[in-house]
C-alpha positions as CSV (number, residue, x, y, z in Angstrom):
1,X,-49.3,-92.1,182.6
2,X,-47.7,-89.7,180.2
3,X,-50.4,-87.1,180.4
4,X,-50.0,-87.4,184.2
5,X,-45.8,-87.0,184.2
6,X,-46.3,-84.0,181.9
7,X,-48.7,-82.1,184.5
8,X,-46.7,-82.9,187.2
9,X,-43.9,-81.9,185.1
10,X,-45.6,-78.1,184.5
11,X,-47.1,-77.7,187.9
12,X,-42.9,-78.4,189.2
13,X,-42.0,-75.3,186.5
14,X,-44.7,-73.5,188.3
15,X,-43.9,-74.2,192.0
16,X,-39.9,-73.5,191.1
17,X,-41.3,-70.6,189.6
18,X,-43.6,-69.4,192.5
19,X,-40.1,-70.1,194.4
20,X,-37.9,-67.6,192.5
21,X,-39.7,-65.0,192.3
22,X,-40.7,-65.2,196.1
23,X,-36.7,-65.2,196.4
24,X,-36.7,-62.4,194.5
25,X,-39.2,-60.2,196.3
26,X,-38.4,-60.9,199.8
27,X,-34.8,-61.7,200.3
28,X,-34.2,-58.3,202.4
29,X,-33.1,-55.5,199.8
30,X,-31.3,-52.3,200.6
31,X,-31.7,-49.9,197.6
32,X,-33.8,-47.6,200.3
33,X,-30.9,-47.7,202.4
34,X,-31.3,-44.0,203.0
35,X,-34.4,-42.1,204.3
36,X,-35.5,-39.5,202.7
37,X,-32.6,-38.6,200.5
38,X,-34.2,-36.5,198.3
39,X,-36.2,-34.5,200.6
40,X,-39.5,-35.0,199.0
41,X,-41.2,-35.3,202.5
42,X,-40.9,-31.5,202.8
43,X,-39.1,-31.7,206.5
44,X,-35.8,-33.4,208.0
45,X,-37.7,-37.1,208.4
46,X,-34.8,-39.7,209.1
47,X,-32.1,-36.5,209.6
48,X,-31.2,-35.5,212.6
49,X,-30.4,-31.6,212.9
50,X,-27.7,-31.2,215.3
51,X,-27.2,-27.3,215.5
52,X,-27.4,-24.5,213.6
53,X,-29.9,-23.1,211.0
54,X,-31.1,-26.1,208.2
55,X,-34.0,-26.6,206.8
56,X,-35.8,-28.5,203.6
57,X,-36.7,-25.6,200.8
58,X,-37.8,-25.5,197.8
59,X,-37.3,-23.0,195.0
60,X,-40.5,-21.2,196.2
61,X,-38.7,-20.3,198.9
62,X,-36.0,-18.1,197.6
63,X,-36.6,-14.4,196.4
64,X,-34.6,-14.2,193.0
65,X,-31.8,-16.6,191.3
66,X,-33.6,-19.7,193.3
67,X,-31.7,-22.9,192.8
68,X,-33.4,-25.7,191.5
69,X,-33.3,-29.5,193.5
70,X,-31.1,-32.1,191.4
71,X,-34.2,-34.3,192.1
72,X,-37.6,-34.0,192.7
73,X,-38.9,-30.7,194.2
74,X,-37.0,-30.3,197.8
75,X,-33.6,-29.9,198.9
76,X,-31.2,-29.5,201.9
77,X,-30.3,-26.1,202.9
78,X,-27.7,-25.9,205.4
79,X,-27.0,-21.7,205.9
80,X,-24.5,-19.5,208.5
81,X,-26.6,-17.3,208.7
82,X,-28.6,-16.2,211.9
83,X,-27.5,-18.9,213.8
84,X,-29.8,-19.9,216.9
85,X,-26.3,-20.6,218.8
86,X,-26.0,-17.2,218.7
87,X,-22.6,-14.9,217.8
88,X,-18.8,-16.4,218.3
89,X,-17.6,-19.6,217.4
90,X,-18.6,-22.5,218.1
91,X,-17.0,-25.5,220.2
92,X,-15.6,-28.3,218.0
93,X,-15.9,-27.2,214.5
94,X,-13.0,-26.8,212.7
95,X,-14.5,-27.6,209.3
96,X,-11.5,-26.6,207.2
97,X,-8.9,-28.0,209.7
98,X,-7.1,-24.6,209.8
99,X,-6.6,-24.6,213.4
100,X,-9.7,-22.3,214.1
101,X,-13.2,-23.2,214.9
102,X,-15.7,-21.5,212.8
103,X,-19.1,-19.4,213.1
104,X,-22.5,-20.3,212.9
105,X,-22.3,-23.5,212.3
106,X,-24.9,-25.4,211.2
107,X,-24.8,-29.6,211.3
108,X,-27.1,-32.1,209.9
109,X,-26.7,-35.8,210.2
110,X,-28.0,-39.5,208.9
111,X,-27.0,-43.4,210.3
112,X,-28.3,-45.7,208.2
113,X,-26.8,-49.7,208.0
114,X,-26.3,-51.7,204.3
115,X,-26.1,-55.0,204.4
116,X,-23.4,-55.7,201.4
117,X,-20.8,-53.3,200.0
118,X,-21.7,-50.6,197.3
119,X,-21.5,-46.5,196.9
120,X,-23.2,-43.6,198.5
121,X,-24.0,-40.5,196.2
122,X,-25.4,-37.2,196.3
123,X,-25.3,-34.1,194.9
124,X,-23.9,-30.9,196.5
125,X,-24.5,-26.8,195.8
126,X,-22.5,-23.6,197.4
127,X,-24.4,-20.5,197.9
128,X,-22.5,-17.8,199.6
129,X,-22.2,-13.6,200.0
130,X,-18.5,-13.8,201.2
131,X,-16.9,-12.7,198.1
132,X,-19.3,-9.0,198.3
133,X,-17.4,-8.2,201.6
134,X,-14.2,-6.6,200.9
135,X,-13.4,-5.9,204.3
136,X,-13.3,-9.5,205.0
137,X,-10.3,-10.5,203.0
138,X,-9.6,-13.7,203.8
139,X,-12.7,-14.9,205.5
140,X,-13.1,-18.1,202.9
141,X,-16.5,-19.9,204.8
142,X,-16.1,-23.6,204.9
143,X,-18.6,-26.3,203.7
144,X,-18.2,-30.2,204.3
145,X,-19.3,-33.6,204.5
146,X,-17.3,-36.4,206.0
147,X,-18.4,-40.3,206.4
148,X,-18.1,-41.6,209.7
149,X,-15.1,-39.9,210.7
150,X,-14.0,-36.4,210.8
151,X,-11.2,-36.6,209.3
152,X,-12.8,-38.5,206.3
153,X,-14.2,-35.8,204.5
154,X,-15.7,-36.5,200.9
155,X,-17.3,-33.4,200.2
156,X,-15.3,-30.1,200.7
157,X,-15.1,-26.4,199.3
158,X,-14.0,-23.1,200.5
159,X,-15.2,-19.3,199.0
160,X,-12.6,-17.1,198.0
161,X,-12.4,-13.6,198.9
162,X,-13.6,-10.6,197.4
163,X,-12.8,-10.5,193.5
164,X,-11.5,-13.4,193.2
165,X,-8.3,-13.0,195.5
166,X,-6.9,-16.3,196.7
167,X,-6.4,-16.0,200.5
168,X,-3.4,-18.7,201.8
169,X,-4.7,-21.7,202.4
170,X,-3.3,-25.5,202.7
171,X,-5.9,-27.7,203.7
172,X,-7.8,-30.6,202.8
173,X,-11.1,-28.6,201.1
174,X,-11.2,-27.1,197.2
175,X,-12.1,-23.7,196.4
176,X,-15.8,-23.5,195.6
177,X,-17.2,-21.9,192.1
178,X,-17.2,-20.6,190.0
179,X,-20.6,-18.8,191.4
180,X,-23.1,-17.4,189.0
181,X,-23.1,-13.6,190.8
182,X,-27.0,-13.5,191.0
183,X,-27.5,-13.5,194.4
184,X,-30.1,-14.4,196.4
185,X,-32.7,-14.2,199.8
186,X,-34.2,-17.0,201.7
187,X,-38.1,-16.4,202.8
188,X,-38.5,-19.4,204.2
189,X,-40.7,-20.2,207.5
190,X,-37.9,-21.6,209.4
191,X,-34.7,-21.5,210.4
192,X,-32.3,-20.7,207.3
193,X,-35.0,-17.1,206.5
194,X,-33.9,-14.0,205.7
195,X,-30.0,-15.9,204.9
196,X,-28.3,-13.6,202.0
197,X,-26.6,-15.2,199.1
198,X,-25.5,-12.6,197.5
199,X,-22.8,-13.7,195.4
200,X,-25.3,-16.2,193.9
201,X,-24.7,-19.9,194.1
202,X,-22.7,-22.5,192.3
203,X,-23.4,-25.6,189.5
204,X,-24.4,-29.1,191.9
205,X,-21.6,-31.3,192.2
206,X,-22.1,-35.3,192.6
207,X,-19.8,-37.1,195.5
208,X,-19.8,-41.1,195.2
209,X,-18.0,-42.9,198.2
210,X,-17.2,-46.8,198.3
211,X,-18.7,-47.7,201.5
212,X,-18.5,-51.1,202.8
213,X,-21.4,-53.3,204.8
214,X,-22.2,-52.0,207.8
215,X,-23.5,-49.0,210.0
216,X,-22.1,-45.6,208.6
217,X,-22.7,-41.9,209.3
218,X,-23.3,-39.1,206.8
219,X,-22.5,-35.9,208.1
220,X,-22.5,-32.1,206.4
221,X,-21.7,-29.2,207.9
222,X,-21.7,-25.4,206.7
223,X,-19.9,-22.7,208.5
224,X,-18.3,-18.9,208.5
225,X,-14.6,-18.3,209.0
226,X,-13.6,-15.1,210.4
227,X,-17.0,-13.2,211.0
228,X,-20.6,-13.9,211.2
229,X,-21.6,-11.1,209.2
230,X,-21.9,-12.4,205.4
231,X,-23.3,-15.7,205.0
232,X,-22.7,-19.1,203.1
233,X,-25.0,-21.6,202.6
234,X,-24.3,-25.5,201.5
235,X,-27.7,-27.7,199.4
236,X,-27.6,-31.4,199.7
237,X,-30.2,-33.6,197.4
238,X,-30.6,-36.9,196.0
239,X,-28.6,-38.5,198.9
240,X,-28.8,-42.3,197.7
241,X,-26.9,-45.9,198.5
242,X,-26.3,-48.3,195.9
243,X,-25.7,-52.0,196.6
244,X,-22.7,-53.0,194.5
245,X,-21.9,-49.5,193.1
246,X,-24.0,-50.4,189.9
247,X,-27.6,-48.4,188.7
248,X,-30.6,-48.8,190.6
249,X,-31.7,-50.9,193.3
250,X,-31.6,-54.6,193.6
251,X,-31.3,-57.2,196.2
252,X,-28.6,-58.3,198.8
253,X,-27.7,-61.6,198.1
254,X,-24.7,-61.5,201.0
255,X,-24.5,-63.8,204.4
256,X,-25.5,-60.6,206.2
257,X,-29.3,-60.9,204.6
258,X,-31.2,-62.4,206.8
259,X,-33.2,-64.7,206.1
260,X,-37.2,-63.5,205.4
261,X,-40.2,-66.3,206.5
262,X,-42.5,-64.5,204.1
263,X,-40.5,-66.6,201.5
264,X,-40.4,-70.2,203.5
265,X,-44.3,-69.3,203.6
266,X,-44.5,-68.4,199.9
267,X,-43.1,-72.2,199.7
268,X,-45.6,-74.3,201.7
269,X,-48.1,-72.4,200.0
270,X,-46.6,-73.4,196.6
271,X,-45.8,-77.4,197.6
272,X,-49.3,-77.2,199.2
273,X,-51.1,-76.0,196.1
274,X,-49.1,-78.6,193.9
275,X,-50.0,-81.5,196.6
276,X,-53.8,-80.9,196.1
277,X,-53.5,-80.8,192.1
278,X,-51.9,-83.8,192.3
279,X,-54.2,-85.7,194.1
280,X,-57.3,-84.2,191.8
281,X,-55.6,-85.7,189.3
């Protein structure tokens, strides 16, 4: 009778074993929240390019001074330069909410849904030629990213002028730099080639933003103020979600994960496999 209680006994560890980690495999998990946020897939998969001139590149694809991906090999390139729109500015794009819409702007987008609070990160890079034009004193090209709403912007930079003069300016962005002054070519095959960076390009910087559960919209945009003669260009890599704003991955344990029948399978399956060791007993 004892020898029977104590296999019963182990073959209930076993089944409430077989039970958690079926819990812990299936319950719906939302690390992956993001598609392709590092851009390893060589193209915009899961992005949607709204207008202008982006592309994925990859170090390859620059002529000198090429910047490097925060992660993996690929990256983002958003660029002002030879915009498809064509010249004169376009409708709606006041990135650095000074009252005029800018040039060539280029937009690239990402809904995605997470089922429990947590923090949405990536890195960002300036590349720009502005600050080699001295006749275009002034002409500070704006880079952003906002969440959701326009107003909500999380990311942000300007370029200063020529040699380091400080046009005025009162809005919501930061100047960006400092840049390294190697500049730089794109020879890519599509639509950011033959942009010139010639003031080189700046150190990555990483944006984390509280987000809570729900659907939610990443949006970055890179544009030129005053002219579309020198261009500016904006990277974005490792473009990630984390569930609960701590490291790497993990599952939703919230009401708003559903509810997977692999696992309610993974449980007949287990009480099934204990009901016929019990009776060869």
């Amino acid at each position: 009778m004892q020898l029977v209680l104590g296999d019963l006994m182990k073959n209930i560890m076993k089944l409430l074993g077989a039970m958690l980690l079926a819990f812990g495999l299936f319950v719906p998990m939302q690390a992956h929240a993001i598609t392709n946020g590092s851009f390893e897939t060589g193209d915009l998969t899961g992005w949607v390019l709204e207008q202008g001139n982006a592309e994925v590149v990859n170090p390859s694809m620059f002529n000198a001074n090429a910047p490097l991906a925060s992660d993996g090999y690929s990256m983002l390139l958003l660029s002002s330069g030879f915009d498809i729109l064509g010249m004169g500015q376009d409708p709606y794009t006041d990135i650095d909410m000074d009252g005029v819409n800018e040039w060539d702007v280029a937009i690239v987008s990402q809904t995605f849904t997470v089922a429990s609070s947590g923090v949405l990160s990536f890195n960002a890079m300036r590349l720009t030629g502005e600050m080699t034009d001295n006749t275009a004193i002034g002409n500070h090209d704006p880079a952003a990213c906002f969440v959701d709403v326009y107003t909500n912007i999380v990311y942000g930079t300007i370029t200063a002028d020529p040699y380091g003069a400080v046009p005025p300016y009162t809005g919501a962005l930061s100047w960006a730099g400092p840049f390294d002054v190697y500049g730089t070519t794109v020879m890519s095959p599509g639509l950011t080639n033959a942009s010139v960076f010639a003031t080189g390009k700046t150190p990555y910087t990483t944006v984390a933003v509280p987000l809570a559960a729900g659907t939610h919209t990443l949006v970055c945009m890179q544009g030129d103020a005053g002219d579309d003669i020198v261009d500016s260009g904006l990277i974005i890599d490792n473009v990630v979600f984390t569930p609960g704003g701590g490291g790497g991955g993990g599952c939703s344990l919230d009401a708003s994960a559903g509810f997977d029948p692999l696992f309610g399978m993974l449980v007949l399956l287990a009480f099934g496999a204990l009901y016929r060791r019990r009776n060869d007993i």
